[in-house]
N, C-alpha and C positions, 0 to 999 in steps of 0.2 A: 115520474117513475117510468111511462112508456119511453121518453126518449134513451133515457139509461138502456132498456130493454132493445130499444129497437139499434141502438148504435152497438152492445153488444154482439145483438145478430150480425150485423153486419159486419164487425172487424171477424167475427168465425168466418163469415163465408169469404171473406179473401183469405183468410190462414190455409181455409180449405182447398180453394181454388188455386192458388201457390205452388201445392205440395202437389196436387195433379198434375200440373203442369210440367214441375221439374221432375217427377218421376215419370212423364211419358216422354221427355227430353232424354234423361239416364236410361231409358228402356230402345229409343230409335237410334241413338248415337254411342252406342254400345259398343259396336263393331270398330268403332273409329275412334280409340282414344289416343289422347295424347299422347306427348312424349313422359308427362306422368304415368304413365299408365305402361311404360315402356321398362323392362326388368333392367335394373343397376348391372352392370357388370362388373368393377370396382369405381374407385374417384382416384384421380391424380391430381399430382402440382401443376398449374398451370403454368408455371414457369420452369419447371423442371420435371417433362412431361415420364424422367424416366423413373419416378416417387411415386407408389402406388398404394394404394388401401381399402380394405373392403369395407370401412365406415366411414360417413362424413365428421371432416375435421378440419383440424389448421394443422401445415406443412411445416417441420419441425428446422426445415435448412433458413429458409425465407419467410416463414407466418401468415403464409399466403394461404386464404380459405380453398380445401380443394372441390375441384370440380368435377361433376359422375360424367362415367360414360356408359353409355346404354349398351347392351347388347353386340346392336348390327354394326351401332359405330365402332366400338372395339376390333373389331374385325378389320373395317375399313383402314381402321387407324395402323394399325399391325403391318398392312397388306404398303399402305403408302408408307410407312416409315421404313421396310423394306427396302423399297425403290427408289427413296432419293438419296442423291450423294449426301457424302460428309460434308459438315457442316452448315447445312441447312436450317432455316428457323420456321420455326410452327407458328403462325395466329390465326386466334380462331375468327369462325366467320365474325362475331359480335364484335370482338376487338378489332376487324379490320372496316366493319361499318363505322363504329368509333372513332376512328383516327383516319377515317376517309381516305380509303386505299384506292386509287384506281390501275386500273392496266391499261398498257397497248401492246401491240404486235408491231414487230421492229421490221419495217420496210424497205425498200431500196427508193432512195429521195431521188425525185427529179433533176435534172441534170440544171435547167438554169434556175439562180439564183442573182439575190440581188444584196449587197452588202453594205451596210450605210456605217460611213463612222464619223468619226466629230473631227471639224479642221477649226483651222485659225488662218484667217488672214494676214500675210505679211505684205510690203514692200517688196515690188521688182528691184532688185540690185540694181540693173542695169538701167533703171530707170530713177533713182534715189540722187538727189544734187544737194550735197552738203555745202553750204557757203562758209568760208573759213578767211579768219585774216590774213592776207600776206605780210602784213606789216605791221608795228607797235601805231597805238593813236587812240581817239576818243570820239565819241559819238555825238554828232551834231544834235542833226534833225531825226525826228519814224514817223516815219508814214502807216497811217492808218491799218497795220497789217498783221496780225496776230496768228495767235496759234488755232489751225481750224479753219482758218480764210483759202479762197482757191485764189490762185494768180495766174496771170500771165506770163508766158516765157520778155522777158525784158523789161519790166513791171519794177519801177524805182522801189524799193524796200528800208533804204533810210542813206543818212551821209555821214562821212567822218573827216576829223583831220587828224594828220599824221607829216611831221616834220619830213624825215626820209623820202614819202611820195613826195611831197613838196618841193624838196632838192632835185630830184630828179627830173620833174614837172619845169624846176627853172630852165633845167641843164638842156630840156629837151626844145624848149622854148629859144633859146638862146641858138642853137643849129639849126634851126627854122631859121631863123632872122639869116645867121651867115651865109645860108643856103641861097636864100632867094638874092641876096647879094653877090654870089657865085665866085665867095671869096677863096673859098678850098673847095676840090672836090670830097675830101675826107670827113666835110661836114654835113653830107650827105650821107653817109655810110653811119658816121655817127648819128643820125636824127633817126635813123632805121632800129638801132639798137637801143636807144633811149624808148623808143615806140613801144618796141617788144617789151622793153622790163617796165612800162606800166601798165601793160595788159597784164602780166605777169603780176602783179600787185593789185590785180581787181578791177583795174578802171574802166568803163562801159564805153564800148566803141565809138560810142555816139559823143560823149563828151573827148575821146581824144580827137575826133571830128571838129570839135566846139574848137578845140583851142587851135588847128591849124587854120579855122578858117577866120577867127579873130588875132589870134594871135598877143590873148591875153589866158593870163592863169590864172587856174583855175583852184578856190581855197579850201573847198568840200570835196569828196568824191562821193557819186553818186555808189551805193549797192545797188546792183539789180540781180531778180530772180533770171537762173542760169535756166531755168525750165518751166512748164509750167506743171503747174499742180498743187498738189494740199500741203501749208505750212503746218508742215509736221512740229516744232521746236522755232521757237523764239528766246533769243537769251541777250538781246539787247532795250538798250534805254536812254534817255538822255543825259550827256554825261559820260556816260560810262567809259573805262579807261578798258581797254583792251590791249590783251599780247599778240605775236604774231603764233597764228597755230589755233587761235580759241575757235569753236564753233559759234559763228553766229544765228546762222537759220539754216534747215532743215528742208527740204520740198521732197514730196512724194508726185510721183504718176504716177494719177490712178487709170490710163487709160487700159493699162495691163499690171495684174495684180500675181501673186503667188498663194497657193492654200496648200500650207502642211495640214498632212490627216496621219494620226497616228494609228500602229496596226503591229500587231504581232512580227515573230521571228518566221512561223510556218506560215505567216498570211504573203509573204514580203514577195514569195514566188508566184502570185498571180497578177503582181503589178509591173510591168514590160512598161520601159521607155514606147508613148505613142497609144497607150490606152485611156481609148476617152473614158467621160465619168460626168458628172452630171452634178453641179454645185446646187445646193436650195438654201436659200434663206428664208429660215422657220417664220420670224415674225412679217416679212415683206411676202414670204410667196413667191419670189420670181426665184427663176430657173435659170442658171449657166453652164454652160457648155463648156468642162475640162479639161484637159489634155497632162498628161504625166510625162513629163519633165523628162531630160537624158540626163540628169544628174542622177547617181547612185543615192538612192537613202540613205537618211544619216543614222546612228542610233543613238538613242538617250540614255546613256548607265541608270541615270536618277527612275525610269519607269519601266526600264528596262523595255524600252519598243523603239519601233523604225516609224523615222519621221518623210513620207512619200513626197516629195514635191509634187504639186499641181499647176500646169501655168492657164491662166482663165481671163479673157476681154471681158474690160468691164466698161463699155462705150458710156453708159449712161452714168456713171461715177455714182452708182449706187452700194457696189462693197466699200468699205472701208478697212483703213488697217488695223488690227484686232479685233473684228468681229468675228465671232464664232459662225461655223456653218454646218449642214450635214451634207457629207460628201458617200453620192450612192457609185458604188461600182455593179455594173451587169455582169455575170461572169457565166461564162458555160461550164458546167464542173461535167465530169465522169458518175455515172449512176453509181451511190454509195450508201450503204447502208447508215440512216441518221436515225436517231432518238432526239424525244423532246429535251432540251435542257435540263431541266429539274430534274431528272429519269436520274442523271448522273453525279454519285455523291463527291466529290473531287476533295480530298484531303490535305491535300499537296505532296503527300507522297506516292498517291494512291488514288484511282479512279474506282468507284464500284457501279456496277446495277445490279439490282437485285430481279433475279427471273422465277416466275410464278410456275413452279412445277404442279400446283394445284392439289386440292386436299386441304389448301391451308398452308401448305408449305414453299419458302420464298429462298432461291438460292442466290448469296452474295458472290456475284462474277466482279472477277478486276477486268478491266478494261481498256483500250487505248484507244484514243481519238483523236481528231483530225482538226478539219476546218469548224467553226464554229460562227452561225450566222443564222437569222431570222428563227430565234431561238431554238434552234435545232443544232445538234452535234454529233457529227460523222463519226464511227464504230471504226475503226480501223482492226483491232483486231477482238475478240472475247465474246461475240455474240452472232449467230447467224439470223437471216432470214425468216421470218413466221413466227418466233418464240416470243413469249409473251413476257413483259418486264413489267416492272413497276414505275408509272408514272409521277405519281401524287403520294403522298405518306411515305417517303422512304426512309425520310427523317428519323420518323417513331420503328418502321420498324429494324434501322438499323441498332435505334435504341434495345428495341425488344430481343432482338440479335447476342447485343452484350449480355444482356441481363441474365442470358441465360445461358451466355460464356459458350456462345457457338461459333460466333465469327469470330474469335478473338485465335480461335484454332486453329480457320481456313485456312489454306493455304492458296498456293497459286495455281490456276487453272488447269495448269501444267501434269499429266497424270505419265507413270513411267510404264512401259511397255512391260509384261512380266517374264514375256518367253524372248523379246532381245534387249530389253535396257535401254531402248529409246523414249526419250520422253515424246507425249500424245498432246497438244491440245482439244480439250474435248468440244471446242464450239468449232472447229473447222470443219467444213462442209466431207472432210475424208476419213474425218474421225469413224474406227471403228468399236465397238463396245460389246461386252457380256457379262452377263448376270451369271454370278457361280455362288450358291450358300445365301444370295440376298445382297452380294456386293456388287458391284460394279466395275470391271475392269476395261480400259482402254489399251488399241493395239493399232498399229502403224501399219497394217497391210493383213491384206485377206488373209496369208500364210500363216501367219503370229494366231490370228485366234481362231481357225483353225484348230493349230495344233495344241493351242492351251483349251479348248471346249474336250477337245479329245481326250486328253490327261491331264486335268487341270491341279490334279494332288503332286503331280510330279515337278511341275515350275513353283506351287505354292512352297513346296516344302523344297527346293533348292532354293527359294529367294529367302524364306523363311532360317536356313543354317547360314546364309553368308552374312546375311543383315542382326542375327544374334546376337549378341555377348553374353558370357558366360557373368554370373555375378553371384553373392553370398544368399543365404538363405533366411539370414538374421536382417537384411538391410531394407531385404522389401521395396529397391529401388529398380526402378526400370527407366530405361532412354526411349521416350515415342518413339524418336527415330530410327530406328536399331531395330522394330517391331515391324512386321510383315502386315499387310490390310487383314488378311485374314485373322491372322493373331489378333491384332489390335477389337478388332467388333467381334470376336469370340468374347474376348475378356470383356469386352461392352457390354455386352449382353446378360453376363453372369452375374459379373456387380449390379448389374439391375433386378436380376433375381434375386440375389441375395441381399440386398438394399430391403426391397419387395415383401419377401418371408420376412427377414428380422422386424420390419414394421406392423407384419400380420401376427 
């Protein structure tokens, strides 16, 4: 009975001790509540920020549970959605910890760089000795010499006969003998051109040697390697009956080699006949010293890119032919504005970055760009110096973009002057801008806005009659295009209000 007793006392005095606690916690921290604690101003769509409600629900367009906004933010919210252009997209901060948003600030890139793209090794032409039959016949003897073996320049490679050398082998045989006899002089002139058409049919200096100094014929002809280097192709055997014309062996030198590196149409202008370059072979490690070719590049339809020659000493007969390599170029560029790679969503039609005008709100700029190298890609035109774009998540939130049928609107960068009708780009460093009602107008010279701050109802509503059409009352149809900025976010605005009330 005491322990019931005394364990009761004891679970009271923590119940006791509990409730003092958290009432002098709600009594010191009073001053500082949360954002619970913060007055509802109404809840919107999170996806269509411009559905409003003064009770919590689900959004009757999408089913999307909405979400409050407090007070102070409503205001903030108001204040930014004011100030950034058309077509702009909202995420909030949680969704962009979510999908792992990062930024940078778009810088002017150092001027040298360093370019690596991928070669292939080929055969020097000028150094490639194709061995081909002059003559029909059959294959004796091979000599121990395969595909892959290095030779020497004159290095026997196999024998054959062939009736026709043969005949000729007599014929030349036979003015030898009248010659040294000193029967005619004309068989002297003859033995000269018998000479030549068995060179002329392959036969190795050294055996037409053999037969003037024995003065017997000869039933084989030797093959020999016309150079030296790597038996690239072998296509003979014992036996074998050949045409005149077949290839029999193949030889490369490798003392000097070629490396095509392929490369873009706008890369093709920093490679000048005489610009060194620097060969690596990934799994060896060693290093060669390149040189680009006076041959013009070639281009491949199939890849649609330019294939650079490179001509590269290879003393140690360490490249070979089809090895793959990584070919670095050093290049001085001109200081230029670059973003990281990933920054830019490339379509194929269409370049985008998305820039962080903050608030939450991320503007899709189209873009155009340049060189591309050490994953960085040059800005050529759509974005200035300092501004802040989106690195990382642009994926999602160009997703997020659709979804909520903003970008699909955008148009191009391109904004039209209101007081001369020139078109403005707004990221150029000359661009001028003003705020009139909450819009944003761009103008081409100090003059233009100027005189539209001054009387800004007077351009609005001249651009506002030209750009018009008149249309029926029953069709309810309207042309975006046809509609003035001003027009267009007046009526924005209203159907948001009245969106707004009919849901209240």
């Amino acid at each position: 009975m005491k322990r019931i007793t005394y364990f009761a006392f004891f679970l009271a005095l923590i119940i006791v001790s509990y409730s003092v606690v958290s009432w002098s916690s709600r009594r010191v921290h009073g001053g500082n509540a949360g954002p619970s604690a913060k007055t509802i101003s109404y809840y919107h769509c999170p996806m269509h920020p411009g559905f409003k409600s003064d009770k919590p629900g689900v959004a009757p367009c999408c089913g999307m549970e909405l979400e409050p906004v407090y007070e102070g933010a409503a205001a903030d919210v108001v204040e930014a959605k004011q100030s950034v252009p058309k077509g702009a997209v909202h995420v909030s901060s949680e969704k962009q910890q979510l999908i792992g948003v990062r930024t940078g600030t778009v810088q002017k890139s150092s001027s040298e760089r360093s370019m690596r793209l991928l070669g292939r090794v080929v055969p020097d032409e000028t150094h490639l000795y194709p061995v081909k039959a002059a003559v029909d016949g059959w294959i004796q003897d091979v000599y121990p010499v395969t595909a892959g073996s290095m030779v020497k320049q004159g290095q026997p490679l196999a024998s054959y006969y062939s009736p026709d050398f043969y005949a000729v082998e007599a014929n030349f045989l036979f003015a030898l003998t009248n010659q040294d006899k000193r029967v005619l002089n004309d068989w002297t002139k003859q033995a000269v051109t018998l000479e030549d058409q068995l060179r002329g049919f392959g036969m190795d200096p050294a055996q037409i040697e053999e037969i003037k100094k024995t003065r017997q014929l000869i039933r084989n002809v030797t093959i020999a390697a016309p150079g030296a280097g790597l038996v690239q192709l072998r296509q003979v055997s014992p036996g074998l009956r050949f045409q005149k014309g077949d290839e029999l062996y193949r030889i490369v030198g490798l003392d000097r080699l070629w490396v095509y590196a392929d490369l873009y149409e706008n890369e093709a202008r920093y490679f000048r006949p005489g610009v060194t370059a620097t060969v690596v072979h990934p799994q060896m490690g060693e290093h060669f010293r390149a040189r680009v070719s006076d041959a013009l590049p070639q281009f491949d339809p199939a890849t649609r890119t330019m294939k650079v020659r490179l001509e590269v000493d290879n003393p140690k007969h360490l490249l070979r032919p089809d090895m793959f390599v990584d070919v670095e170029f050093p290049l001085n560029l001109p200081a230029s504005l670059a973003v990281p790679a990933e920054a830019v969503l490339d379509t194929g039609l269409q370049k985008t970055v998305f820039v962080d005008l903050g608030n939450g709100y991320f503007e899709p700029r189209r873009v155009e760009t340049g060189w591309r190298m050490d994953n960085q890609v040059e800005i050529t035109k759509g974005l200035m110096e300092g501004e802040r774009i989106v690195v990382s998540g642009n994926f999602l939130i160009d997703s997020e973009s659709r979804l909520q049928g903003l970008a699909s609107g955008y148009k191009a960068t391109e904004e039209v002057d209101p007081v001369c009708g020139m078109t403005v780009d707004p990221a150029k460093p000359t661009a001028l801008k003003g705020v009139v009602d909450g819009h944003t107008y761009y103008f081409c010279a100090e003059f233009c806005k100027e005189s539209f701050l001054k009387e800004p109802q007077k351009y609005l509503a001249k651009d506002s009659s030209s750009s018009s059409s008149p249309h029926s009352s029953d069709s309810g149809s309207r042309t975006p295009s046809n509609e003035s900025p001003a027009t267009m976010e007046s009526e924005h605005k209203a159907d948001d209000h009245e969106h707004g009330r009919h849901h209240d």
